[in-house]
C-alpha positions as CSV (number, residue, x, y, z in Angstrom):
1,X,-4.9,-5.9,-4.9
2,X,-5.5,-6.6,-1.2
3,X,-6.4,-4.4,1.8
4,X,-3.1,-5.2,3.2
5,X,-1.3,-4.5,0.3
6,X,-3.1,-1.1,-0.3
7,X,-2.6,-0.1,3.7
8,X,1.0,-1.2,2.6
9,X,1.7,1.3,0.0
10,X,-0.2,3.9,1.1
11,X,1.9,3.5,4.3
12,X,5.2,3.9,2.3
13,X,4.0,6.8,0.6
14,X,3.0,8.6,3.8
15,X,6.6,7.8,5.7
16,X,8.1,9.6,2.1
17,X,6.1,12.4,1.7
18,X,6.7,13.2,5.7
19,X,10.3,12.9,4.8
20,X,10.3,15.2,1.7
21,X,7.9,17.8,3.5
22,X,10.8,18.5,6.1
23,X,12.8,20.7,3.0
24,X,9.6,22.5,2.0
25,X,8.5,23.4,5.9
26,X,12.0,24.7,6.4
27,X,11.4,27.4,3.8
28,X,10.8,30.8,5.4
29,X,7.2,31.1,3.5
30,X,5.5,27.9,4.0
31,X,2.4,28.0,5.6
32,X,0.9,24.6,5.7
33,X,2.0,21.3,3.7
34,X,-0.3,18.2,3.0
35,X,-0.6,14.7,1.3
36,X,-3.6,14.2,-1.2
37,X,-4.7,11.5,-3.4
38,X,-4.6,8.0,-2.6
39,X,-2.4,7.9,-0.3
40,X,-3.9,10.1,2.0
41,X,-7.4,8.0,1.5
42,X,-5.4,5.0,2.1
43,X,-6.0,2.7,-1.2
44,X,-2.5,3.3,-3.2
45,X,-1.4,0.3,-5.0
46,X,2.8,0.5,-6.0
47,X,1.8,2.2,-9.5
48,X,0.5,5.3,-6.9
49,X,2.1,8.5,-7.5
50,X,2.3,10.9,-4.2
51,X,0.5,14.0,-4.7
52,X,1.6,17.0,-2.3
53,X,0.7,20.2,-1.5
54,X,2.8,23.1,-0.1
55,X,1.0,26.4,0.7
56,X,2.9,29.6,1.0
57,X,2.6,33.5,1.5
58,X,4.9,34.0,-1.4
59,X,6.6,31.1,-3.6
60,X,9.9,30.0,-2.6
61,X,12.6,31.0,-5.2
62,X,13.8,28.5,-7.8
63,X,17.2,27.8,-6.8
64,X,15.6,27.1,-3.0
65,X,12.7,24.5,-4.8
66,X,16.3,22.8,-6.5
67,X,17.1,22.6,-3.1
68,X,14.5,21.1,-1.7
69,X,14.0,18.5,-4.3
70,X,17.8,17.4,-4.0
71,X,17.9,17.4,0.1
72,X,14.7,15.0,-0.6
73,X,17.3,12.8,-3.4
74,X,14.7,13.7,-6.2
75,X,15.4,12.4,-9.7
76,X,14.1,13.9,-13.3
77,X,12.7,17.0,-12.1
78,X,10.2,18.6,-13.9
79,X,7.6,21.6,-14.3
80,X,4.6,22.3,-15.3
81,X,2.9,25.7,-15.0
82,X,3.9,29.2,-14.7
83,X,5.3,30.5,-11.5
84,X,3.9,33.7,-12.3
85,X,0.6,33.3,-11.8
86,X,1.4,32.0,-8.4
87,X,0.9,28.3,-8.9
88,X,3.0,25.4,-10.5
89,X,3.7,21.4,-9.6
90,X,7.1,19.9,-10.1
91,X,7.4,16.2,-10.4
92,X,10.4,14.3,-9.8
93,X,11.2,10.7,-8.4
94,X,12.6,9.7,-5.3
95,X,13.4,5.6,-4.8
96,X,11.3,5.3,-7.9
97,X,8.2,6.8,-6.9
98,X,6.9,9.6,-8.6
99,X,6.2,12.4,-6.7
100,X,4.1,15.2,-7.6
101,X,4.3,18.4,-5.8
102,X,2.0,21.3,-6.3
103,X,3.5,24.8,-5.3
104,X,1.0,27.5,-4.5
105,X,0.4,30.4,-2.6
106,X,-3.0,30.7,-0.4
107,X,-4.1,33.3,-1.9
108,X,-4.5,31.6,-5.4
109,X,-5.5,28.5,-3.6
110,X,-8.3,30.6,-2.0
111,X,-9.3,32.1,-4.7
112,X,-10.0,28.8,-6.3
113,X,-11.6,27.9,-3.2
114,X,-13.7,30.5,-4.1
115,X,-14.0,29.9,-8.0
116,X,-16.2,26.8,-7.0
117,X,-18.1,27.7,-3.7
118,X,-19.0,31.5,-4.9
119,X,-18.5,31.9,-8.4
120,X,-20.8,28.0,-8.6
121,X,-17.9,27.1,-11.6
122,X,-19.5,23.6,-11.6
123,X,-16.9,22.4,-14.9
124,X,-13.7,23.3,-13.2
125,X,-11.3,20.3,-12.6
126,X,-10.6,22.3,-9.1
127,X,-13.6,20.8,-7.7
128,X,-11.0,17.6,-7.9
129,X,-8.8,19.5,-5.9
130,X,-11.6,20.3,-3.2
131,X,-12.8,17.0,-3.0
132,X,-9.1,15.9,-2.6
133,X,-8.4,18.5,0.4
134,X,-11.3,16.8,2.4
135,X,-9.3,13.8,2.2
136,X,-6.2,15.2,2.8
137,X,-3.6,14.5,6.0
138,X,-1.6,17.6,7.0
139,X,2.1,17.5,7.2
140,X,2.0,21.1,8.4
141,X,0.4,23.9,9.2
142,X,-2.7,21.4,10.2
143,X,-5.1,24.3,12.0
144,X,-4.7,26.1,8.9
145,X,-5.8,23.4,6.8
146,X,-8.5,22.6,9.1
147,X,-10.0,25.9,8.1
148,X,-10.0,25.4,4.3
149,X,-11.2,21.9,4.9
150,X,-14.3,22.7,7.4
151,X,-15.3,25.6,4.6
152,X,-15.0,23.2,1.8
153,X,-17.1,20.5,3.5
154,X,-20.0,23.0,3.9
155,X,-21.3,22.8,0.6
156,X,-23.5,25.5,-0.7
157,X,-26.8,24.8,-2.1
158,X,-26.6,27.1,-4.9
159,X,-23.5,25.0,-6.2
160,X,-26.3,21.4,-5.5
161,X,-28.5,23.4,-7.7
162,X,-26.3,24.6,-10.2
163,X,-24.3,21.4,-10.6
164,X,-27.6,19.6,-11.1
165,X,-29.0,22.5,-14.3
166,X,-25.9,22.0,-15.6
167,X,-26.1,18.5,-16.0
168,X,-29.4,18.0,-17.0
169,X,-28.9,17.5,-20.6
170,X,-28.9,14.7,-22.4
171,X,-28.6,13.3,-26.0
172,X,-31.5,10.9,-27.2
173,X,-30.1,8.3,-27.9
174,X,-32.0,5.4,-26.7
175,X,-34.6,6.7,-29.5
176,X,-31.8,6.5,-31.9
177,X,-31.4,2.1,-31.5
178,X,-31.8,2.2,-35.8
179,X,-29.7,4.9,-36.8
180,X,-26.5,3.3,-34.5
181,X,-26.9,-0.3,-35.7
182,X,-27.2,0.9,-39.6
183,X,-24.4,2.7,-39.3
184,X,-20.4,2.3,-38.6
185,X,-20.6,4.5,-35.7
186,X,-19.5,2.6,-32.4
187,X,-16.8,5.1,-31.8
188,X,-19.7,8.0,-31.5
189,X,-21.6,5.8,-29.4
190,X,-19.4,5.6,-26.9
191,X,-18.9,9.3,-26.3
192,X,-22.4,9.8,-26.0
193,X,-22.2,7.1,-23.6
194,X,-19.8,8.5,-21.6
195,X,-21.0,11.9,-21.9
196,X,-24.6,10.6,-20.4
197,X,-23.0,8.8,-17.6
198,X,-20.7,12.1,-16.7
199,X,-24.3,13.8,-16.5
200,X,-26.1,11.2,-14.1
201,X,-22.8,11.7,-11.9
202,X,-22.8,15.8,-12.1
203,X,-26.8,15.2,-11.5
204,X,-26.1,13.2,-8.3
205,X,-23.1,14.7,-6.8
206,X,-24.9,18.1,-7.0
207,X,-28.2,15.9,-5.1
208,X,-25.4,14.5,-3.1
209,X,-23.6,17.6,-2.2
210,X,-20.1,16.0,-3.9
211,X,-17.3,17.9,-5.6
212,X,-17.2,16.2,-8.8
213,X,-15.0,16.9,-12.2
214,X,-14.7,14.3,-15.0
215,X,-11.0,15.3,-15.4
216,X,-8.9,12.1,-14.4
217,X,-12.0,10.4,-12.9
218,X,-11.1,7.7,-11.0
219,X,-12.7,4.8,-8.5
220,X,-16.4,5.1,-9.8
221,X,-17.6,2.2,-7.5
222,X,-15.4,4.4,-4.4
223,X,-17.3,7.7,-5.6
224,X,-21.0,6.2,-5.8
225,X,-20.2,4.2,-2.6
226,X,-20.7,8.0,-1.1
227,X,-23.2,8.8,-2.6
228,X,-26.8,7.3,-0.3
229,X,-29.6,9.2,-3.2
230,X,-28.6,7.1,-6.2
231,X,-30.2,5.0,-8.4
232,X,-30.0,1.4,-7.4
233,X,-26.9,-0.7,-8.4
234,X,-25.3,2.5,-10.2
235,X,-22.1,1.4,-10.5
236,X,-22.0,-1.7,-11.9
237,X,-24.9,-0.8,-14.3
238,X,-22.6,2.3,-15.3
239,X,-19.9,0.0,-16.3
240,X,-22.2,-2.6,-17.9
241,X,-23.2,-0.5,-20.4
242,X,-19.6,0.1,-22.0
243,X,-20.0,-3.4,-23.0
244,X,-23.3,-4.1,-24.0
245,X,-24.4,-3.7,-27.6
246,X,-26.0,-0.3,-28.9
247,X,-29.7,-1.7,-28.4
248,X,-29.0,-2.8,-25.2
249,X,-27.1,0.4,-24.2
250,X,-29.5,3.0,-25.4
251,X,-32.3,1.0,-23.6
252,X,-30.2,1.2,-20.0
253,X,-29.4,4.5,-20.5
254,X,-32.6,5.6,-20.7
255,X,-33.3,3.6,-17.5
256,X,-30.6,5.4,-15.6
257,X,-31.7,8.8,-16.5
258,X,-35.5,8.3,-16.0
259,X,-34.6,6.8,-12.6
260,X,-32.3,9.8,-11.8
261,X,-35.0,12.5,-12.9
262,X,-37.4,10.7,-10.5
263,X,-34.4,11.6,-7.6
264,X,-34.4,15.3,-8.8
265,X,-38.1,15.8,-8.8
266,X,-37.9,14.4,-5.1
267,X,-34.9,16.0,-3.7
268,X,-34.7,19.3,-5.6
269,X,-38.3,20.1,-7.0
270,X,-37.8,23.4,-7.9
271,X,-35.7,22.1,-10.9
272,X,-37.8,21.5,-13.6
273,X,-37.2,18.2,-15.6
274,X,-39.8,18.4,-18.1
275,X,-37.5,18.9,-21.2
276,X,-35.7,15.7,-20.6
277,X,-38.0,13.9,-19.9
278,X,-39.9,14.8,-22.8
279,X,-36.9,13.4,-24.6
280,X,-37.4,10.0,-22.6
281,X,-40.3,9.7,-25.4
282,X,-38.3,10.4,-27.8
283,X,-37.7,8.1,-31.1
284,X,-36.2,8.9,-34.7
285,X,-38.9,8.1,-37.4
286,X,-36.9,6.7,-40.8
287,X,-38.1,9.0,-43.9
288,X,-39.0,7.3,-47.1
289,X,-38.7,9.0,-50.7
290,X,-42.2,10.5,-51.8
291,X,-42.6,9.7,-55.7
């Protein structure tokens, strides 16, 4: 897809979700309304959803939400969520784009703000949600988002250093090259694969000071692009090793993770990474039946 293509669609998407935010502001309890996702970071393709967020003091009632989504000529409504605990999204299409709308009142949407910056929850998919509000364009209420955004870009560095213990685990399997290619077990290579890689990114976006969640993780080259303490060539070496064979695999991903302990030692040296990489030393020894 080209840049003017991308700049193309995301421009579409923009003009639409300013014309469906005009039924949500005129509900007595909105307080601020925005456009996430792709659109909003200006690289949607026409397979892009539109993501929106409406904030309010107290969620509008159903029948005024039917409202809203028919004013905006919505099609296929749906919900997920409960109301009740004070945050759902509703999708529907309008001129056949999908449009995804999260309802929430600000005081759940703080206290998920505060789930991740206080409470350090370095698993939770809401850190998507954080990193997506510091890319977000407001439709309304902008001085109100400005707030939430200038809290969430001051990343703490007890979440750095927690996101960074968390991750710092890894299974051997680079001393495990015999026990993969004996065995038909490609599947469970791959998982360990991907679990590794979702490691060195936690690692890094916590030496970074990134919100990061594997949940729908998307744009890898986009993310690491961000990212200036890294080890060298991430991305493509990331992908690479999906399709390399086991040998070759185990053998980068050991690579990777040496080269990403060295960037913890430097940047956070309080952390200790002795236990992994004592398992950088690490190989299986076959056993052979004593007679």
């Amino acid at each position: 897809m080209s840049e003017k293509q991308a700049n193309e669609a995301s421009q579409y998407l923009i003009a639409l979700a300013k014309r469906n935010a005009q039924a949500y502001a005129a509900l007595p309890n909105t307080r601020a309304i925005i456009v996430a996702g792709s659109a909003a970071e200006g690289i949607s393709d026409f397979y892009s959803d539109l993501d929106m967020i409406v904030y309010y003091d107290e969620l509008p009632s159903e029948e005024a939400l039917q409202m809203a989504c028919q004013q905006n000529e919505g099609e296929e409504r749906r919900l997920f969520g409960e109301r009740n605990e004070g945050a759902f999204f509703e999708a529907y299409k309008v001129r056949g784009v999908e449009c995804q709308v999260v309802q929430t009142t600000i005081a759940v949407w703080e206290q998920e703000i505060a789930q991740v910056l206080e409470q350090l929850d370095v698993t939770s998919p809401l850190q998507k949600a954080l990193s997506g509000m510091l890319e977000a364009l407001p439709l309304h209420g902008e001085a109100l988002v400005q707030q939430w955004q200038s809290r969430i870009a001051s990343y703490p560095n007890a979440l750095a250093e927690a996101m960074v213990k968390h991750y710092l685990a890894f299974f051997p399997v680079w001393g495990m090259q015999e026990h993969f290619t004996t065995r038909d077990a490609t599947w469970w290579l791959h998982q360990i694969l991907i679990e590794a890689e979702e490691h060195i990114l936690g690692i890094l976006a916590g030496l970074n000071r990134q919100y990061f969640s594997s949940f729908q993780f998307k744009r890898l080259h986009r993310f690491i692009q961000h990212m200036p303490v890294a080890p060298e060539n991430l991305a493509a070496r990331l992908d690479a090793l999906l399709c390399a064979d086991a040998a070759t695999a185990a053998s980068q991903i050991r690579e990777l993770v040496q080269e990403t302990m060295a960037l913890v030692d430097q940047h956070m040296p309080q952390i200790n990474t002795t236990p992994v990489r004592k398992l950088l030393d690490y190989q299986q020894q076959a056993w052979r039946p004593i007679t």
